[in-house]
C-alpha positions as CSV (number, residue, x, y, z in Angstrom):
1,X,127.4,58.4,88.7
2,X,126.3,60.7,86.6
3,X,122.0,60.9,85.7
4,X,121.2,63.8,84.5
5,X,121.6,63.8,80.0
6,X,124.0,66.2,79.0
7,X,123.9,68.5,75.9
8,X,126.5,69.8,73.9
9,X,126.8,73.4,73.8
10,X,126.5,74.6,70.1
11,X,129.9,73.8,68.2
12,X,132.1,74.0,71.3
13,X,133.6,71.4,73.3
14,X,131.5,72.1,76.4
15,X,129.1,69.5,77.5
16,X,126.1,70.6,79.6
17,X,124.1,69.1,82.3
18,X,120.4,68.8,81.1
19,X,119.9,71.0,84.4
20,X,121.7,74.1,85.9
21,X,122.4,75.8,89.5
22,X,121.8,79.6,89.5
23,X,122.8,81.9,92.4
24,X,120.9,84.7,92.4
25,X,119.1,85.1,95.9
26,X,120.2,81.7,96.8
27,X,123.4,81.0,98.7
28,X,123.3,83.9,100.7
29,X,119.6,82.7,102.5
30,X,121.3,79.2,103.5
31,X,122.8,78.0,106.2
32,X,126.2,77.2,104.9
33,X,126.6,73.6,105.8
34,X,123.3,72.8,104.2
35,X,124.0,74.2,100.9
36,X,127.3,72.5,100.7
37,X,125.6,69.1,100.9
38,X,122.9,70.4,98.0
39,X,125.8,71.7,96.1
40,X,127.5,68.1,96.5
41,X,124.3,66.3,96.1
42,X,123.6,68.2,92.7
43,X,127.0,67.4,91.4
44,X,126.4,64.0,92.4
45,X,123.2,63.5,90.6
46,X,124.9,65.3,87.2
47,X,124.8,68.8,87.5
48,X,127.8,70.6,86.0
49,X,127.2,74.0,85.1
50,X,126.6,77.0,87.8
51,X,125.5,80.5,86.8
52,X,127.0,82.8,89.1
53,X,126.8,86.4,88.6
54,X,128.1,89.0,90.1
55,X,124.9,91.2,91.3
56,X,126.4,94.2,93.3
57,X,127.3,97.9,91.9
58,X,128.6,100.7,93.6
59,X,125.8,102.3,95.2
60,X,123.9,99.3,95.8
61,X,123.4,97.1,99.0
62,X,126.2,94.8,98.8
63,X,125.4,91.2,97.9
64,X,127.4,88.1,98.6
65,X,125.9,85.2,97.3
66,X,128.5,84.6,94.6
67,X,131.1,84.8,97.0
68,X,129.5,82.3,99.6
69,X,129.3,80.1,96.6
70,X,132.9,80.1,96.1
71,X,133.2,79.1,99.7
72,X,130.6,76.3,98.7
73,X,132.5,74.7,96.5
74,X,136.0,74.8,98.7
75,X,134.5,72.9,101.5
76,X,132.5,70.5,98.9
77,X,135.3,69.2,97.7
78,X,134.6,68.6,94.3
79,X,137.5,69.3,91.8
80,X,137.6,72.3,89.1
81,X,137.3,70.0,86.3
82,X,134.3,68.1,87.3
83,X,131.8,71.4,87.1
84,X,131.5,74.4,84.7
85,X,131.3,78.1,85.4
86,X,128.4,80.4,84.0
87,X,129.4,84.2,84.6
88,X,127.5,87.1,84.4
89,X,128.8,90.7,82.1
90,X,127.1,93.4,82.7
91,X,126.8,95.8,79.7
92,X,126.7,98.8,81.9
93,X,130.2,97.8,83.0
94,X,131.5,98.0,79.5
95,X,134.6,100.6,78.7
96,X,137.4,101.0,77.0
97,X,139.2,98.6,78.6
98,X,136.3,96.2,77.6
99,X,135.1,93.5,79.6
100,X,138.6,92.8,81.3
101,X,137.9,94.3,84.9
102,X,134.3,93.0,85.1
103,X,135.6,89.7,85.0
104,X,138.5,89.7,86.7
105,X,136.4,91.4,89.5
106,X,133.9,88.0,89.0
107,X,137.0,85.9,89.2
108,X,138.0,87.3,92.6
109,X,134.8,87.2,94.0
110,X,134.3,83.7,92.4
111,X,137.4,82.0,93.5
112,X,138.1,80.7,89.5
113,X,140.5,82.0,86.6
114,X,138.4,80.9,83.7
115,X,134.4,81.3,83.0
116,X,133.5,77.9,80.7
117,X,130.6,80.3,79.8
118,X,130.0,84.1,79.7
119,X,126.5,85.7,79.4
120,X,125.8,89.5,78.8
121,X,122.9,90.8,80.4
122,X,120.1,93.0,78.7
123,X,120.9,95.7,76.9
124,X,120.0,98.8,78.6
125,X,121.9,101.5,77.0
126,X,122.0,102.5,73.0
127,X,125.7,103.3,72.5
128,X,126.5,100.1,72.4
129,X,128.4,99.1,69.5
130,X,128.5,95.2,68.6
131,X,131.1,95.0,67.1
132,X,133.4,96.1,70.0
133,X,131.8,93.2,71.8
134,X,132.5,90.2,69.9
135,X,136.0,91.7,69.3
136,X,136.5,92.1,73.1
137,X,134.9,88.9,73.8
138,X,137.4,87.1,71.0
139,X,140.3,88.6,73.1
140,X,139.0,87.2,76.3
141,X,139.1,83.8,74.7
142,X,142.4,84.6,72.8
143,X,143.5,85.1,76.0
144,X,142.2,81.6,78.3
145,X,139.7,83.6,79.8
146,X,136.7,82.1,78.5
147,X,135.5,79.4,76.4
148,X,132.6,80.3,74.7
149,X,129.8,82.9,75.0
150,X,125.9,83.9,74.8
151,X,123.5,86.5,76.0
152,X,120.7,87.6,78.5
153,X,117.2,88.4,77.1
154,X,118.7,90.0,73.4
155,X,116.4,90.0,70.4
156,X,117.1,87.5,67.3
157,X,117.6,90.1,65.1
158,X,120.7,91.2,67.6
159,X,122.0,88.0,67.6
160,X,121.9,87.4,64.3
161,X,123.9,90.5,63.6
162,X,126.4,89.5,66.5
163,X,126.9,85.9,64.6
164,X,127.9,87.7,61.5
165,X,129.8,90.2,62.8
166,X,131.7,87.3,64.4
167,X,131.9,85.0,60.9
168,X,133.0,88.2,58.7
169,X,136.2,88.5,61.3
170,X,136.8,84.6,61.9
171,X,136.2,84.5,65.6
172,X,133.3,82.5,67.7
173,X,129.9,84.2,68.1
174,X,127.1,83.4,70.5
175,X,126.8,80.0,71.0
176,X,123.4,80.1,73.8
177,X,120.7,82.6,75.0
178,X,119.4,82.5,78.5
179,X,115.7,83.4,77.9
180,X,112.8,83.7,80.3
181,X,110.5,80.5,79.6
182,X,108.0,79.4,81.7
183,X,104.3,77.8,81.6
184,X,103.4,81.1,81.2
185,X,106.0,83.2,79.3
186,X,106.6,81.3,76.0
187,X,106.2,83.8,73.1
188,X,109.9,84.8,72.6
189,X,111.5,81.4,72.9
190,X,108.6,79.1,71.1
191,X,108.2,82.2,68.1
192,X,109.4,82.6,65.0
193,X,112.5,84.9,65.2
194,X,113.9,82.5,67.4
195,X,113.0,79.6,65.7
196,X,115.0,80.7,63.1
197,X,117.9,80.6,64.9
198,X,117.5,77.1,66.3
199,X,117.3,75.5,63.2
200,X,120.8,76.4,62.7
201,X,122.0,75.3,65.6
202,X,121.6,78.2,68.1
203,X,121.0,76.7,71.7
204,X,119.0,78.1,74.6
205,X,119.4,78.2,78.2
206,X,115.8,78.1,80.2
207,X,115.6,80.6,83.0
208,X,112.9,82.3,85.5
209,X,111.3,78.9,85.0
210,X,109.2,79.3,88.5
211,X,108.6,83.2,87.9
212,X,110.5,83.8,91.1
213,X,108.3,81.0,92.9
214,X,105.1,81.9,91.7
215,X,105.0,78.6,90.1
216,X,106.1,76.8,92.8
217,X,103.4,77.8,95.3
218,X,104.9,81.1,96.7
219,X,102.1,84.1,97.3
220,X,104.8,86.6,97.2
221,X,107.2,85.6,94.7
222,X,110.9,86.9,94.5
223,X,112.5,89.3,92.4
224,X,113.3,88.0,88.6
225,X,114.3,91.6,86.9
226,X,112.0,92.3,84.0
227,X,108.4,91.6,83.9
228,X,108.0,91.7,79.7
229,X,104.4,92.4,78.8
230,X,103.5,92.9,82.5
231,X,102.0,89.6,82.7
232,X,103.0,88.1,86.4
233,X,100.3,88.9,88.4
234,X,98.3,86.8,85.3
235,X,100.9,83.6,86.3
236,X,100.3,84.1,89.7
237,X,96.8,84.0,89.4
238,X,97.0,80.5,87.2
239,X,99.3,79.3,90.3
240,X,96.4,77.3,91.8
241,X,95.1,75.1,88.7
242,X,98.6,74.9,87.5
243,X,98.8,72.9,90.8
244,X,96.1,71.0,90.1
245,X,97.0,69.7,86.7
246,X,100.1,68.2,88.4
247,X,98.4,66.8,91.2
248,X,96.5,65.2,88.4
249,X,99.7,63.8,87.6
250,X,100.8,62.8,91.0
251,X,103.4,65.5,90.8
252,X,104.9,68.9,92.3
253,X,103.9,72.4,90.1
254,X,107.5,73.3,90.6
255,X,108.2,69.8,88.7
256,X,106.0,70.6,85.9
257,X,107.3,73.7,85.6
258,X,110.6,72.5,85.1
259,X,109.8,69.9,83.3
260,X,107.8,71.6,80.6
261,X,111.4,74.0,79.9
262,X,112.8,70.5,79.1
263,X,110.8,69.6,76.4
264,X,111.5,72.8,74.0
265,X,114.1,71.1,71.3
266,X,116.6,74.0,71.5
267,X,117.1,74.0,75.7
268,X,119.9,72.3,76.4
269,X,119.8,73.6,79.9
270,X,117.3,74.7,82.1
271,X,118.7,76.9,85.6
272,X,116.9,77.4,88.2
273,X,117.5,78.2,92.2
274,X,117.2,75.7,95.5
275,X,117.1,76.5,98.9
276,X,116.2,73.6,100.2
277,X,117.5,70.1,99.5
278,X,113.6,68.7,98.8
279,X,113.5,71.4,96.6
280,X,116.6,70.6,94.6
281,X,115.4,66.9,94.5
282,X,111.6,67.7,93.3
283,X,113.4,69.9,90.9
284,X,115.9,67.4,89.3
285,X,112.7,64.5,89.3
286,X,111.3,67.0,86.2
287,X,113.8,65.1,83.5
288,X,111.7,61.8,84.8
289,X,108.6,63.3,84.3
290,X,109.0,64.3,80.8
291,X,109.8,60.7,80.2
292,X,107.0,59.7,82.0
293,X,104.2,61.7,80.5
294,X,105.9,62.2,77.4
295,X,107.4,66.4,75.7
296,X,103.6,66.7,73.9
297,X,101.6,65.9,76.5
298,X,103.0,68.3,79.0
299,X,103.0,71.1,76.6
300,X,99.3,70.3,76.0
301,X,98.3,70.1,79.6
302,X,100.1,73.2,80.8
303,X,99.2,75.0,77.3
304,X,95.5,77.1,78.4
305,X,98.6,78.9,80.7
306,X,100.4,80.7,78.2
307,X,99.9,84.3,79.1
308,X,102.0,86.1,77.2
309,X,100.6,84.7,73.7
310,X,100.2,87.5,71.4
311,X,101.4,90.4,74.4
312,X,105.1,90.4,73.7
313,X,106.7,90.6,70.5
314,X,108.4,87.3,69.3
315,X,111.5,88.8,68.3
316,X,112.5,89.7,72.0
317,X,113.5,93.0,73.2
């Protein structure tokens, strides 16, 4: 039976688990049978949605960890309708025959025909035009492609231009950013740009929560892409008292972590990676610690590690 509180996703029909499975440098460091009985366990416990990207360009080491996933979910057993897909679309992969070949390259990989949820990643190039994406992304759902759509790391003022591109031609716009939030990186989702956009119903989606494992008690930390405002090696070196403060509250730092991405009012899901099955279970205890402690107490305690206050501009990049 399901646990885990489930959100709904802007104005669609899409229900989401408070909590969400990412893939990236996940699958592909397990041995296969135990990440089928965390895949089955998460599911179990309420988990529904699964961000898996497709990580590998030409020219680039391959990487398979989508594909193992796909595998995963085969010998787990559980049925198509009882979870929700999250795919990546890479701007860089963006021609004239839009977004079509990316995906159906994802859907191969994958082993599904239909993403519940698109996200485009950061935009790295300035010819894009907007406009051709929400049109190309109206087709894809025109077509029973996808169901609804957000984006990776884009400013508010980009959002807000591709919501009303997408209301001046009567098609669906963004419906969820997937930001970086953390203890320590906070000034883009908890500023004012941003804020705007929640209040009219905007939704977020938590990521890089443990700052590649920083927070979680790692000394090396894994790759997490961007590091805005250069501020990591200041989270790794809070690591230690972060750990404190929840031993103080008889808890993990990976728990607090997570848990303090639940209590912002616009996250209706937060993803983050397992490897181990202690670490998916420490990870899905964070929803009963922000009952336990309470959403303004947490932000208090974990507030003298905000890092990134006043060195990255609120509006995103």
């Amino acid at each position: 039976m399901s646990t885990l509180p489930r959100r709904r996703l802007g104005t669609t029909d899409l229900e989401i688990s408070q909590l969400s499975l990412g893939s990236w440098h996940t699958y592909d460091r397990m041995d296969f049978a135990d990440a089928v009985a965390m895949i089955r366990t998460a599911v179990a416990a309420g988990v529904n949605l699964f961000d898996v990207g497709v990580y590998s360009v030409p020219g680039m080491t391959p990487v398979f960890t989508d594909v193992i996933w796909s595998a995963l979910m085969r010998a787990s057993g559980i049925p198509r309708e009882e979870y929700l897909v999250s795919a990546k679309l890479w701007l860089e992969g963006f021609g004239e025959n839009g977004f079509g070949p990316q995906l159906d390259n994802a859907f191969l990989r994958g082993g599904f025909d239909v993403a519940d949820l698109v996200i485009l990643g950061d935009i790295r190039r300035d010819d894009i035009v907007l406009e051709d994406l929400v049109e190309d992304l109206a087709a894809l759902r025109s077509a029973g492609k996808i169901r609804a759509w957000g984006v990776n790391n884009w400013s508010a003022t980009n959002i807000r231009r591709l919501q009303e591109i997408a209301a001046e031609r009567g098609v669906d716009g963004p419906a969820i950013a997937q930001l970086k939030y953390s203890i320590g990186r906070r000034s883009i989702p908890d500023g004012a740009p941003f804020a705007a956009l929640f209040a009219d119903g905007f939704t977020m989606q938590s990521s890089d929560v443990l700052e590649g494992g920083l927070l979680a008690g790692s000394t090396t930390g894994r790759e997490i892409g961007r590091d805005p405002g250069g501020v990591q090696e200041r989270i790794k070196a809070n690591a230690a008292a972060v750990a404190e403060v929840a031993a103080g509250l008889g808890t993990s730092a990976a728990r607090l972590a997570v848990a303090f991405t639940l209590t912002h009012p616009a996250n209706i899901t937060t993803l983050f990676g397992a490897t181990k099955q202690s670490q998916l279970e420490d990870n899905l205890a964070a929803v009963e610690l922000v009952e336990k402690v309470g959403a303004q107490q947490l932000r208090e305690l974990v507030e003298p590690f905000w890092v990134d206050r006043d060195v990255v501009n609120p509006e995103g990049p």
